[in-house]
C-alpha positions as CSV (number, residue, x, y, z in Angstrom):
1,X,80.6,16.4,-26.2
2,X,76.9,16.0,-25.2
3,X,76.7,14.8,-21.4
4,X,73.3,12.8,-21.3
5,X,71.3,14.0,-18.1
6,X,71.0,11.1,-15.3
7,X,67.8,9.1,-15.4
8,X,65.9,9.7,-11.9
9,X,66.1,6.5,-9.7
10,X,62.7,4.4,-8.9
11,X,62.7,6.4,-5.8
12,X,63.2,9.5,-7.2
13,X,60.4,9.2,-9.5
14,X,57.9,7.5,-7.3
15,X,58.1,10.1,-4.5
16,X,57.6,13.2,-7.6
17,X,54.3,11.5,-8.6
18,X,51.1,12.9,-7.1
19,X,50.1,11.3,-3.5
20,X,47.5,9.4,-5.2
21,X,48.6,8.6,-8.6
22,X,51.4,6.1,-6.7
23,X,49.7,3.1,-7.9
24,X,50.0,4.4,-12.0
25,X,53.5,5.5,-11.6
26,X,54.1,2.4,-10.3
27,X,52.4,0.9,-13.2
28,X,54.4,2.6,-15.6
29,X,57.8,2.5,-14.1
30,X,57.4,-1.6,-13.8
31,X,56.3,-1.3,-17.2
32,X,59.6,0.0,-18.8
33,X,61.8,-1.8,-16.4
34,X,60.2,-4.9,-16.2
35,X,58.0,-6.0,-19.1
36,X,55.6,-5.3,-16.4
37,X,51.8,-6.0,-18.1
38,X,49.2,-5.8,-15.0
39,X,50.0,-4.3,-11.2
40,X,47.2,-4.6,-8.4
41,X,48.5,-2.8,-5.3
42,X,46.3,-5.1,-2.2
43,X,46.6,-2.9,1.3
44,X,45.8,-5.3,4.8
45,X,42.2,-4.2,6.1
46,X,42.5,-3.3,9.8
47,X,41.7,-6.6,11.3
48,X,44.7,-8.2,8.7
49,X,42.0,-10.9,7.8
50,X,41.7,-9.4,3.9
51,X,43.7,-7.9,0.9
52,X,41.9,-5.2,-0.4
53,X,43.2,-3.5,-3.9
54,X,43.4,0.1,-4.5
55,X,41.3,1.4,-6.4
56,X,39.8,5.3,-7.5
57,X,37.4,5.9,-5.0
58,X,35.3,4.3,-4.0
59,X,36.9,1.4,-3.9
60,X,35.4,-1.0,-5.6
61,X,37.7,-4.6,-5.9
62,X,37.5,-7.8,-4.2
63,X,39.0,-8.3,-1.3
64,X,41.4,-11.4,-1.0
65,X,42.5,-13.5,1.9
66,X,45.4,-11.9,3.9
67,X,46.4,-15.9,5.3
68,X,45.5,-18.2,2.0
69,X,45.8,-18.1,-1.4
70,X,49.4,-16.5,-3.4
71,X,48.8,-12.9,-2.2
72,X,47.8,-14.2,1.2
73,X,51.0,-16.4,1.5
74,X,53.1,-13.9,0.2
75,X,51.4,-11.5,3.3
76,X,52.0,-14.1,6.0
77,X,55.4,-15.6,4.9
78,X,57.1,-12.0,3.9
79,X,58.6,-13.7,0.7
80,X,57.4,-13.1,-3.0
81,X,55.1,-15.6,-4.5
82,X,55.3,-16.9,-7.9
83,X,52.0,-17.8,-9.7
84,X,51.5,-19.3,-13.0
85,X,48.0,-18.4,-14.6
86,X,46.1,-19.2,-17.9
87,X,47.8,-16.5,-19.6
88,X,50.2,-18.2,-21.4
89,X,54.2,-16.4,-21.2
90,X,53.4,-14.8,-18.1
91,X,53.6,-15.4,-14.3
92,X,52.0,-13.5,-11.4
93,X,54.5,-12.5,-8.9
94,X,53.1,-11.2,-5.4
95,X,55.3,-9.1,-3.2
96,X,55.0,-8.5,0.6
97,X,55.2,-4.1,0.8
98,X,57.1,-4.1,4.4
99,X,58.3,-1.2,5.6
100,X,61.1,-1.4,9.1
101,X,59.0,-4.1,10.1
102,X,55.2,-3.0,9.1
103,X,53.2,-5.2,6.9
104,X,51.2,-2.9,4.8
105,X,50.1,-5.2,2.2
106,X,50.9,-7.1,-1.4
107,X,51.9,-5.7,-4.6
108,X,50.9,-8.0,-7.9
109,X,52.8,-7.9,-10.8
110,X,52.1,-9.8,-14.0
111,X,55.6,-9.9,-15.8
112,X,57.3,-12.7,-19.1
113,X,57.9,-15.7,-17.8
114,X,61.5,-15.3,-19.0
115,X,61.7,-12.2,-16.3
116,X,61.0,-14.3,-13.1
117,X,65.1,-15.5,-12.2
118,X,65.8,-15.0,-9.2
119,X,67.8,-11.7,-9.9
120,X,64.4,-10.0,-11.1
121,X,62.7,-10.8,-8.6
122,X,64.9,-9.4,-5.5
123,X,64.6,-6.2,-7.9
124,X,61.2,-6.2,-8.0
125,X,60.7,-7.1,-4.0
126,X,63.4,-3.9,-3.5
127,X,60.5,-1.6,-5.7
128,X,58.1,-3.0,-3.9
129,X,59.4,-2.3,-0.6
130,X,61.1,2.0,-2.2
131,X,56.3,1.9,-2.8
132,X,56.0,0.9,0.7
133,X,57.7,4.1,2.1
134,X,56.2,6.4,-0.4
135,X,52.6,5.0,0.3
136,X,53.1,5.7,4.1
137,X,54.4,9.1,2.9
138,X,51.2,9.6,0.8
139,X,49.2,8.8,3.7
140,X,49.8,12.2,5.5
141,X,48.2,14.0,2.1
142,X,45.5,11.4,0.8
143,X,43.0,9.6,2.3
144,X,43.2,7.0,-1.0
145,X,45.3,4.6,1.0
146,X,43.7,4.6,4.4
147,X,39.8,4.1,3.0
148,X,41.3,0.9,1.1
149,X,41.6,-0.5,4.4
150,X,38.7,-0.9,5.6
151,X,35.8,-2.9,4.6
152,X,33.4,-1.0,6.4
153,X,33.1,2.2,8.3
154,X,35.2,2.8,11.5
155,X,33.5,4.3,14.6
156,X,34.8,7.6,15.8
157,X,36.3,6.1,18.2
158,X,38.1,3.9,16.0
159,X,39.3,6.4,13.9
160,X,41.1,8.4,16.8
161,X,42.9,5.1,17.7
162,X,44.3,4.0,14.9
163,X,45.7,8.0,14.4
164,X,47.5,7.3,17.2
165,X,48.8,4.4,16.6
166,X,52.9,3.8,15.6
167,X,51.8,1.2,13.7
168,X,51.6,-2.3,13.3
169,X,55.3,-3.6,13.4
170,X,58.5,-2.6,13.9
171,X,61.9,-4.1,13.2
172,X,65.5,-3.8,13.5
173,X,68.8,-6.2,14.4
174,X,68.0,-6.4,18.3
175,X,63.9,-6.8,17.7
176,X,61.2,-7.6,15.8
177,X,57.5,-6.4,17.1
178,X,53.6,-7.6,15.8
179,X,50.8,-5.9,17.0
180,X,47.2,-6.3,16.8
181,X,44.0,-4.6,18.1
182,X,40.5,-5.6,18.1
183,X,37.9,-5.1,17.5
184,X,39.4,-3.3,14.7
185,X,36.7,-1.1,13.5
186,X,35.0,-0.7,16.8
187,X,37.9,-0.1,19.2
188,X,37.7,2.7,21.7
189,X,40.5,2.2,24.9
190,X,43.3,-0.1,24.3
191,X,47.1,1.5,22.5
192,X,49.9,0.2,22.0
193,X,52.9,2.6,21.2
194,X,56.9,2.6,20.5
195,X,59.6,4.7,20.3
196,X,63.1,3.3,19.1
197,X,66.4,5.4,19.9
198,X,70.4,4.3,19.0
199,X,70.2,2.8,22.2
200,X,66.7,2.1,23.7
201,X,63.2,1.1,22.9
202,X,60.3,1.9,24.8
203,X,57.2,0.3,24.6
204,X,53.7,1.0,26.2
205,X,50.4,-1.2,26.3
206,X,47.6,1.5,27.6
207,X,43.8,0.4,28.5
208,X,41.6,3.0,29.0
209,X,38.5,2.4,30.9
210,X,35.3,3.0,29.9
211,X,34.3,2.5,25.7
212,X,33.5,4.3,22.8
213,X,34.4,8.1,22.7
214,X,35.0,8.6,26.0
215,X,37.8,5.7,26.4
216,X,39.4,6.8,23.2
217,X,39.6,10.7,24.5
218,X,41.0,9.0,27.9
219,X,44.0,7.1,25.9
220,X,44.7,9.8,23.6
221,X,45.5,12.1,26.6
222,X,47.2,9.2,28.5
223,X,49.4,8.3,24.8
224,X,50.4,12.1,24.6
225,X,51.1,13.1,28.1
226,X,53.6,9.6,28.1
227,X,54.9,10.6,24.5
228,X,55.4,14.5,25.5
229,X,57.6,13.0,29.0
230,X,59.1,10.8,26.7
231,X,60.3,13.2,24.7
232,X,61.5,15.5,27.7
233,X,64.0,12.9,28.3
234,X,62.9,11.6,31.9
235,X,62.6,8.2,33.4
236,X,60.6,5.6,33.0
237,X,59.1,5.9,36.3
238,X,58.9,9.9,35.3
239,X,57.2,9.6,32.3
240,X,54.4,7.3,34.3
241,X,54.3,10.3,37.3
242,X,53.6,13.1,34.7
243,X,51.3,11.1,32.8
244,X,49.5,10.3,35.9
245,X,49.2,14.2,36.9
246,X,47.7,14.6,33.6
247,X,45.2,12.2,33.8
248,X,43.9,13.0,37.1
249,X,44.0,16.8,36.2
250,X,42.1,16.7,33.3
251,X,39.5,13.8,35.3
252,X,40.1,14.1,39.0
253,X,40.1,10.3,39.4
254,X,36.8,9.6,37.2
255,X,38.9,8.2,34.9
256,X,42.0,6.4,34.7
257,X,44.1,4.2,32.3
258,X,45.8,1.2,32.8
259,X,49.6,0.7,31.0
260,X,52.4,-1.3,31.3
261,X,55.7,0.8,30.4
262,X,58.5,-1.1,29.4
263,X,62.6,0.5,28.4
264,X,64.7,-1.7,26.8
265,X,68.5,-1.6,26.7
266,X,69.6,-2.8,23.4
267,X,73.0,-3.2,24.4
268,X,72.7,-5.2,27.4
269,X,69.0,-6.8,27.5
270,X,68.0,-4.8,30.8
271,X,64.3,-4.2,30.8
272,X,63.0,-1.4,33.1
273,X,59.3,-1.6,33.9
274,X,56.6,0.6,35.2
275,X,53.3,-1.7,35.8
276,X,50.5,0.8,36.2
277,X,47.9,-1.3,35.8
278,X,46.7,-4.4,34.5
279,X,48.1,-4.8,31.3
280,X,50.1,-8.6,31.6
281,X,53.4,-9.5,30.4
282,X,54.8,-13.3,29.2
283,X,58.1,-14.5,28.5
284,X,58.6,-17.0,26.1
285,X,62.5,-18.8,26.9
286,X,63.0,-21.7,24.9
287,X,60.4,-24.2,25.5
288,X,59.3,-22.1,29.1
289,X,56.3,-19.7,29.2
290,X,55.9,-17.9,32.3
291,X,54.4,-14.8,33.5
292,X,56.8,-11.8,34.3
293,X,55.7,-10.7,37.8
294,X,55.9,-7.0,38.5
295,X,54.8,-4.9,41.5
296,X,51.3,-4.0,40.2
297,X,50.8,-0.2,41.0
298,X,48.1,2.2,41.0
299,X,46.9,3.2,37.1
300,X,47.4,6.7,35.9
301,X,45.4,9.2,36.9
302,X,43.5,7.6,39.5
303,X,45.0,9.3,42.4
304,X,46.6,12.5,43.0
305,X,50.8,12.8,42.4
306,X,51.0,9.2,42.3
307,X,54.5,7.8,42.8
308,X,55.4,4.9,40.5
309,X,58.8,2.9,41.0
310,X,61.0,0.5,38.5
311,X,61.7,-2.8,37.8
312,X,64.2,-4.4,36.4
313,X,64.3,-7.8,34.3
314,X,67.0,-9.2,31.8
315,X,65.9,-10.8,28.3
316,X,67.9,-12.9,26.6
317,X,68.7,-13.8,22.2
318,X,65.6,-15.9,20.9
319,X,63.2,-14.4,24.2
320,X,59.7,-13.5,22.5
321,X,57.7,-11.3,25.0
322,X,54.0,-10.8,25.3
323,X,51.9,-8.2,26.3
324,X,47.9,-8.4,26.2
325,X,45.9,-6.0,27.8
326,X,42.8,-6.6,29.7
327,X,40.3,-7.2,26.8
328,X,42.9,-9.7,25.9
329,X,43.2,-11.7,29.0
330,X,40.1,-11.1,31.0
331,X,36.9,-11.8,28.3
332,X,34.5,-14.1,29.4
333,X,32.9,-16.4,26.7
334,X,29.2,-16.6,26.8
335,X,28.7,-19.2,29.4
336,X,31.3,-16.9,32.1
337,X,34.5,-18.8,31.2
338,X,37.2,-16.3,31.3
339,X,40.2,-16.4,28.4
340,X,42.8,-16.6,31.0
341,X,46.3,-17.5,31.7
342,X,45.7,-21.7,30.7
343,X,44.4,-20.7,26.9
344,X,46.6,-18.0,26.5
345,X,50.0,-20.2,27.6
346,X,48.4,-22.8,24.9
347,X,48.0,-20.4,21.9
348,X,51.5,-19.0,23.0
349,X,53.1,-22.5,23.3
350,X,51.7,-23.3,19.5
351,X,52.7,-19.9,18.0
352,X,56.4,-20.3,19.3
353,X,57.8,-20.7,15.9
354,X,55.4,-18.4,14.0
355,X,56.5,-14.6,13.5
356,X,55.1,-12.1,16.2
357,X,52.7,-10.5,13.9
358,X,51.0,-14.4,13.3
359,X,51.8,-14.9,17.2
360,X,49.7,-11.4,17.9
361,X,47.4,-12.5,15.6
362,X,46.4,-16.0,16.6
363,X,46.1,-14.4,20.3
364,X,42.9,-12.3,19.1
365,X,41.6,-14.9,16.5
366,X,41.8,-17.6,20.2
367,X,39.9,-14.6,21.8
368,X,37.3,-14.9,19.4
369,X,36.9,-18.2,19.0
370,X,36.9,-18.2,23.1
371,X,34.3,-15.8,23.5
372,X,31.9,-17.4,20.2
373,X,31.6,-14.6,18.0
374,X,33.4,-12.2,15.4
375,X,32.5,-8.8,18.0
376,X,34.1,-8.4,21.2
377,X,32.5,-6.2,23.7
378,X,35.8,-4.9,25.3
379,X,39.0,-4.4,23.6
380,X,42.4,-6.4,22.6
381,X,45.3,-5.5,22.2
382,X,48.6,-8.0,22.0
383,X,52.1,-6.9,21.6
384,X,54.3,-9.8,20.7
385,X,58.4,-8.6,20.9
386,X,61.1,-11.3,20.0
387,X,64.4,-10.2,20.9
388,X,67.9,-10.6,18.8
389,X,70.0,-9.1,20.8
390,X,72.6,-6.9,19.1
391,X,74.5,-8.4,16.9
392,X,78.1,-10.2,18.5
393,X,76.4,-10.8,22.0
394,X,74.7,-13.7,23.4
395,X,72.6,-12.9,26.0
């Protein structure tokens, strides 16, 4: 009896195909599964205000709106979007690519009408999302994926920041997190950065003075010395101490970084902070916005063996948090008004029931209708957190 070998899964065949031929394999597997005629893979630029398709380089396809039109929609809402064309017997069906939480863009299939139940359509959101991890995969071999982000050419600067970067989401049962920078392709000080455990998340918001080079070599060395005492296993108040000795080793007080460290208990809600600087926090509970007050201490590196201490604060199921960092709540708009506390609570207070990544979003896109203009002189960066709590408690 002849034992037919297994046919590979999606997965299996998508991670064997070359780093940059992801987009053709994709093409073909959707193809014989499908009836798929016509797939456009559409990556978020770095300021998540376009769609931009993948292409051989250079890239050379029109952008589309990452917030209007089916693509867009399909982006911002996270749920596939069917669109009838022209072409008679078919439908366009655009599918968020999310992966634990990061929005990396749209994939566009053209499939028979007869082929867009319900049924197919989950299947096709579940190959979109097996492409998701293999293009983030691909991304450590081929630069294919990251030039389609961009519409124009990042400063160095830029480009050491957004290396460093976790990314731009992150989700699981107890939490879902949005993040934005900006300027995007100008961006030089400001970091946000994660790490998720069983237990624990830990969160940082870094501003490091200064711009351009100079502010991005600053956070780099601020990000890694709090990642490498992360990693050692120490507290929170540690990891800010070591990071500190760092700083002012390598700068003797020239230099110093601002950053707001934050551990969360998943179990129970307990927050520990370390406010070493002037990153700001806001809680968002129920209809209430208010500012979490912390003990503002010294930022790192500007003195020598610098000794930070905890806090401790609770969050609660359906809390969002905020964190902005300096570019974020201290611009002023041309005439000297600064952004503040009053137009942040309002953008906050109208982006309650959006998502955090819209909620992160709308922040910067306030911030640049505040200050007039599409190019800020000093960075942003906004970390919106809504918390679940794990699942069976209520607080």
């Amino acid at each position: 009896m002849n034992v037919s070998e297994p046919v590979p899964s999606v997965e299996a065949q998508l991670r064997a195909a070359p780093p940059h031929a992801l987009v053709a394999t994709a093409g073909r597997l959707l193809a014989q599964r499908f009836g798929v005629r016509d797939v456009t893979l559409l990556l978020a630029d770095y300021g998540l205000s376009v769609l931009q398709p993948v292409t051989d380089l250079p890239h050379t396809g029109e952008p589309v709106s990452a917030h209007d039109g089916p693509a867009g929609t399909a982006f911002t809402a996270q749920k596939p979007v069917l669109e009838v064309t022209a072409e008679p017997a078919t439908e366009l069906v655009h599918l968020p690519i999310t992966v634990r939480g990061d929005r990396l863009g749209v994939l566009c299939v053209r499939v028979p009408d007869s082929s867009t139940d319900p049924g197919t359509v989950l299947r096709l959101g579940e190959f979109a999302t097996a492409l998701g991890h293999e293009l983030t995969t691909a991304g450590r071999d081929t630069d294919l994926y990251l030039l389609a982000r961009r519409t124009r050419r990042l400063t160095l600067a830029a480009e050491m920041q957004w290396q460093l970067l976790p990314g731009t989401g992150c989700m699981r049962d107890e939490y879902v997190i949005g993040a934005h920078l900006e300027p995007a392709y100008a961006i030089g000080g400001d970091n946000f950065d994660w790490s998720t455990s069983a237990d624990h998340l830990t969160l940082t918001v870094t501003d490091g003075m200064g711009q351009g080079i100079d502010a991005s070599l600053l956070t780099n060395l601020a990000v890694g010395a709090l990642r490498n005492a992360r990693r050692a296993g120490v507290s929170l108040a540690d990891q800010a101490c070591l990071a500190d000795q760092a700083l002012y080793s390598q700068y003797r007080g020239k230099s110093y970084a601002s950053t707001l460290l934050l551990r969360f208990d998943l179990a129970t809600g307990r927050v520990r902070a370390v406010d070493a600087g002037s990153p700001q926090l806001y809680r968002l509970r129920g209809n209430r916005i208010e500012r979490v007050e912390l003990e503002a201490q010294l930022p790192l590196g500007m003195f020598e063996e610098t000794l930070y201490q905890e806090q401790t604060f609770q969050v609660e199921t359906g809390d969002r948090l905020v964190a902005v960092s300096t570019g974020a709540h201290g611009t002023r708009s041309a005439t000297g008004e600064v952004f503040g506390e009053s137009v942040l609570r309002q953008i906050l207070s109208a982006t309650r029931g959006t998502p955090p990544h819209e909620t992160a979003r709308s922040v910067v896109a306030g911030l640049l209708e505040h200050v007039g203009h599409q190019d800020l002189l000093a960075d942003a960066a906004v970390v919106c957190v809504d918390w679940n709590g794990r699942p069976g408690r209520t607080a």
